[in-house]
C-alpha positions in Angstrom: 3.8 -12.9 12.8 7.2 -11.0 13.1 6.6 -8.5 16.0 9.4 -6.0 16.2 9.9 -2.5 18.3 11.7 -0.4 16.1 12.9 2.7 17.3 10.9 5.9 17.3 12.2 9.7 15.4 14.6 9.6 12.8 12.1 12.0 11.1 12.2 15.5 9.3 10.2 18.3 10.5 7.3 19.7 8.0 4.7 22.6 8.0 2.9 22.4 11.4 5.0 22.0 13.8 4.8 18.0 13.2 7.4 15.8 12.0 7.5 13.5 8.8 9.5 10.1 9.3 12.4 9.9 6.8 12.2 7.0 4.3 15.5 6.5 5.7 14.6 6.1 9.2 15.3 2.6 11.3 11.5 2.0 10.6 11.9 0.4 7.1 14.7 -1.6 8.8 13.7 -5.3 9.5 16.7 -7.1 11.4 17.7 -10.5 12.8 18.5 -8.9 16.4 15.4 -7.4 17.0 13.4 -11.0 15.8 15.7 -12.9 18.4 14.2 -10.0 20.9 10.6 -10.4 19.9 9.8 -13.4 18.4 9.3 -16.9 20.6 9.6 -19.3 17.7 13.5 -18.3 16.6 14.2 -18.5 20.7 14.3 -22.3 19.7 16.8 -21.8 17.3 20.5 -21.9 17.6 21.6 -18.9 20.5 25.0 -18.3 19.7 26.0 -14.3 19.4 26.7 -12.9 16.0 30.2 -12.5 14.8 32.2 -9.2 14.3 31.7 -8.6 10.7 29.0 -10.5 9.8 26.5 -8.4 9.4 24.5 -8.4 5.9 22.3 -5.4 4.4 20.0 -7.1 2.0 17.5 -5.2 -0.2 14.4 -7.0 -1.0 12.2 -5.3 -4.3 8.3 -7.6 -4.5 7.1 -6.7 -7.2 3.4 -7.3 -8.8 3.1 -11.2 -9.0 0.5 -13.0 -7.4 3.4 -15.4 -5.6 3.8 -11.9 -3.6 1.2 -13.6 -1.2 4.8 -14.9 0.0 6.1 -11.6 0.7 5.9 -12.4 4.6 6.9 -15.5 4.7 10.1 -14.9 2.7 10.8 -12.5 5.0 10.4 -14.5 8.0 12.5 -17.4 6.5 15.5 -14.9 5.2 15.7 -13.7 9.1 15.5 -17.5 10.9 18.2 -18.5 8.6 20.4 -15.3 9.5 19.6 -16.0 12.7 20.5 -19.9 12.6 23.9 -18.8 11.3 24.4 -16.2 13.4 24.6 -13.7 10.6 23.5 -9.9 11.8 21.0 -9.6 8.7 19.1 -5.9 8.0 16.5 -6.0 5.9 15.0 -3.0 4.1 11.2 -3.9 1.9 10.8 -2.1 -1.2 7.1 -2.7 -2.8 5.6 -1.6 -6.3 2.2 -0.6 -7.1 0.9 -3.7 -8.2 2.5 -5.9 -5.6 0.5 -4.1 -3.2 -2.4 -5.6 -4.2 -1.0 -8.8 -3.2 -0.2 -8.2 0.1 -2.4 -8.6 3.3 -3.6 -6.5 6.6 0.2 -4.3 5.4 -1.6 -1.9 7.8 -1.0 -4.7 11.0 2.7 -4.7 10.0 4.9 -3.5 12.9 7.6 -2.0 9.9 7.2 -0.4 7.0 7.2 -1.0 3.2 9.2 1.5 1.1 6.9 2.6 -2.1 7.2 4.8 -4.8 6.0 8.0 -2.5 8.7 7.4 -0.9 11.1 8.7 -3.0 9.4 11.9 -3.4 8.7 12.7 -0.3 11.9 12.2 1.0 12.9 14.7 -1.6 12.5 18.2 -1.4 15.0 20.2 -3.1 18.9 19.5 -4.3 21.0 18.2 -1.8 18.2 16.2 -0.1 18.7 12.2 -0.1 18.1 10.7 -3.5 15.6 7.5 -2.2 16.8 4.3 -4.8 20.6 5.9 -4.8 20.7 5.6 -0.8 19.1 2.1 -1.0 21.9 1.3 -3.4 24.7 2.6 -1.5 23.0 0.6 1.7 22.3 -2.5 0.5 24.9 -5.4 0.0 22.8 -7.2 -2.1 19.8 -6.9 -4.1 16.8 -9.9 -3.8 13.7 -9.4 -6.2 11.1 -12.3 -5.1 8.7 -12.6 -7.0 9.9 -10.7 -10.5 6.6 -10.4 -12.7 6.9 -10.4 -16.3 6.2 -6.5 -16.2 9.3 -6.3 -14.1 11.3 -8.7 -16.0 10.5 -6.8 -18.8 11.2 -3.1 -17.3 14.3 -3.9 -16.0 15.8 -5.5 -18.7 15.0 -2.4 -20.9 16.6 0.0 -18.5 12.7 1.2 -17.6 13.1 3.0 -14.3 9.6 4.2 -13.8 9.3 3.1 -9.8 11.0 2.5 -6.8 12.2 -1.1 -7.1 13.1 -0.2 -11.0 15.0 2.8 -10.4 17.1 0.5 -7.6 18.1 -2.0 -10.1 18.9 0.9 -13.0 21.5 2.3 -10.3 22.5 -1.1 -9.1 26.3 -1.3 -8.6 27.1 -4.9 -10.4 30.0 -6.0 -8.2 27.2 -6.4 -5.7 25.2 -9.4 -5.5 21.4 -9.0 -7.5 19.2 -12.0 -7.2 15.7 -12.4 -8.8 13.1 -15.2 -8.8 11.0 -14.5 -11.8 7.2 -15.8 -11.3 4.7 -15.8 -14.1 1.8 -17.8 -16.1 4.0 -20.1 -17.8 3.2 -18.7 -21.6 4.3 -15.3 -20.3 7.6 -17.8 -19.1 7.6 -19.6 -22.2 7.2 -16.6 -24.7 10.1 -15.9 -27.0 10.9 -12.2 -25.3 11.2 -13.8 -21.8 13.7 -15.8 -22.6 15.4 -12.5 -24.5 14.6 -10.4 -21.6 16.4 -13.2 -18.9 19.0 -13.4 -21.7 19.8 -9.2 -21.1 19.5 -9.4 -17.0 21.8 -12.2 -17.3 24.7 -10.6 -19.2 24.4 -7.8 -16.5 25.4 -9.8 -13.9 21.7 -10.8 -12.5 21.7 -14.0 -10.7 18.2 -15.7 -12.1 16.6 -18.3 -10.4 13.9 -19.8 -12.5 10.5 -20.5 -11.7 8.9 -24.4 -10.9 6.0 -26.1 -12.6 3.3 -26.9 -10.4 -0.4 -25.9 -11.2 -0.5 -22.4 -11.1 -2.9 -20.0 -9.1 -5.0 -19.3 -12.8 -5.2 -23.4 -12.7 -3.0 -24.2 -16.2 -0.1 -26.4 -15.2 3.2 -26.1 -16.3 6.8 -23.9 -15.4 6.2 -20.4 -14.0 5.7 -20.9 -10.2 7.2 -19.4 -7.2 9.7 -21.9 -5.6 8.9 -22.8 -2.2 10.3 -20.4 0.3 13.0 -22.7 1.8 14.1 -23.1 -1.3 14.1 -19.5 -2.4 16.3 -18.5 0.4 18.7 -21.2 0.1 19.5 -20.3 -3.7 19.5 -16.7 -2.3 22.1 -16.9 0.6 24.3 -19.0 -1.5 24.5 -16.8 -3.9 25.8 -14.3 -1.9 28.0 -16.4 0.2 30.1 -17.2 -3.2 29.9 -13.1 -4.1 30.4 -11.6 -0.5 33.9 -12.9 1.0 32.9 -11.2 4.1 30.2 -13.3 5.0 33.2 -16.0 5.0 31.8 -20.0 4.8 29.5 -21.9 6.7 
């Protein structure tokens, strides 16, 4: 379990005399320093400081796929190998509806997932923060894992009906964006995926395709997660090859 002690305020006062935390705040920020802080198992890992300039902003959309079941795991594994490389990594969670029914005891999370109430309720009246447009201008690279086939299919038809969908609408190209589509492996194998992967590739989206394996619904065949490791390799490569400021390993 990642145990971290993010810092407290950050918020905007409401009605009552209370105050409302910003969407924005350092609460939705996951990063590799505060792990190296507060969790034992990365104290085994390498110990060296992180180096001027290396720090990476990474943006990472789960969207409603029953690989989602992941979700904490892939984070955990994205921060030990920041940490192994002594890369300063932030991470920000954005969640749709439907991925939320994927993932478990949320509520025991020490950070928080950004969802689609998000947006509006950091959003009052013009001139307030536009939510997926200051994710966008934060984030150095995009990461969806797992992409569902309602995703797949959303974004490549410029549908921007939630959080993670209006991110990748706005996304600016010259940035790294990375998806790992999961699915049944007819939804994979169905002529419009392959039309849909066709689209996000000619926009500049990095796609990683799914493994065969037998599948949670028991058919066997391609349409699985990869494994984790795996998943975060392909993903800081990527970047690596896109981001000249992370320089080599």
């Amino acid at each position: 379990m990642i145990s971290l002690s993010p810092p407290k305020g950050d918020g905007v006062e409401v009605e009552g005399g209370g105050e409302e935390e910003s969407a924005l705040s350092d609460r939705y920020i996951i990063t590799s320093e505060r792990v190296e802080e507060n969790h034992s198992s990365l104290k085994e890992g390498k110990s060296e400081g992180y180096e001027k300039g290396r720090q990476l902003k990474v943006l990472l959309g789960i969207t409603g796929s029953v690989a989602t079941i992941k979700a904490l795991e892939l984070i955990q594994a994205l921060l030990n190998y920041a940490k192994g490389r002594s890369l300063s990594l932030q991470l920000r969670v954005v969640a749709t509806a439907n991925a939320a029914r994927f993932l478990v005891d949320e509520e025991k999370l020490p950070w928080r997932i950004l969802r689609d109430e998000d947006e509006w309720r950091s959003w009052k009246k013009r001139g307030d923060p536009v939510l997926h447009i200051e994710l966008r201008r934060w984030a150095d690279a995009f990461l969806i894992a797992p992409l569902s086939a309602n995703s797949l299919a959303k974004i490549a038809n410029g549908i921007c009906d939630n959080l993670v969908t209006c991110v990748a609408r706005a996304w600016d190209f010259t940035r790294p964006f990375v998806v790992f589509p999961a699915m049944n492996t007819l939804m994979w194998e169905h002529p419009i995926t392959s039309r849909q992967v066709d689209i996000l590739r000619s926009f500049g989206v990095k796609i990683v395709p799914p493994t065969e394996k037998v599948l949670m619904c028991g058919d066997k065949g391609i349409g699985a997660f990869p494994p984790v490791p795996d998943v975060v390799a392909e993903f800081y490569e990527e970047v690596s090859e896109r981001l000249s400021f992370l320089g080599s390993e």
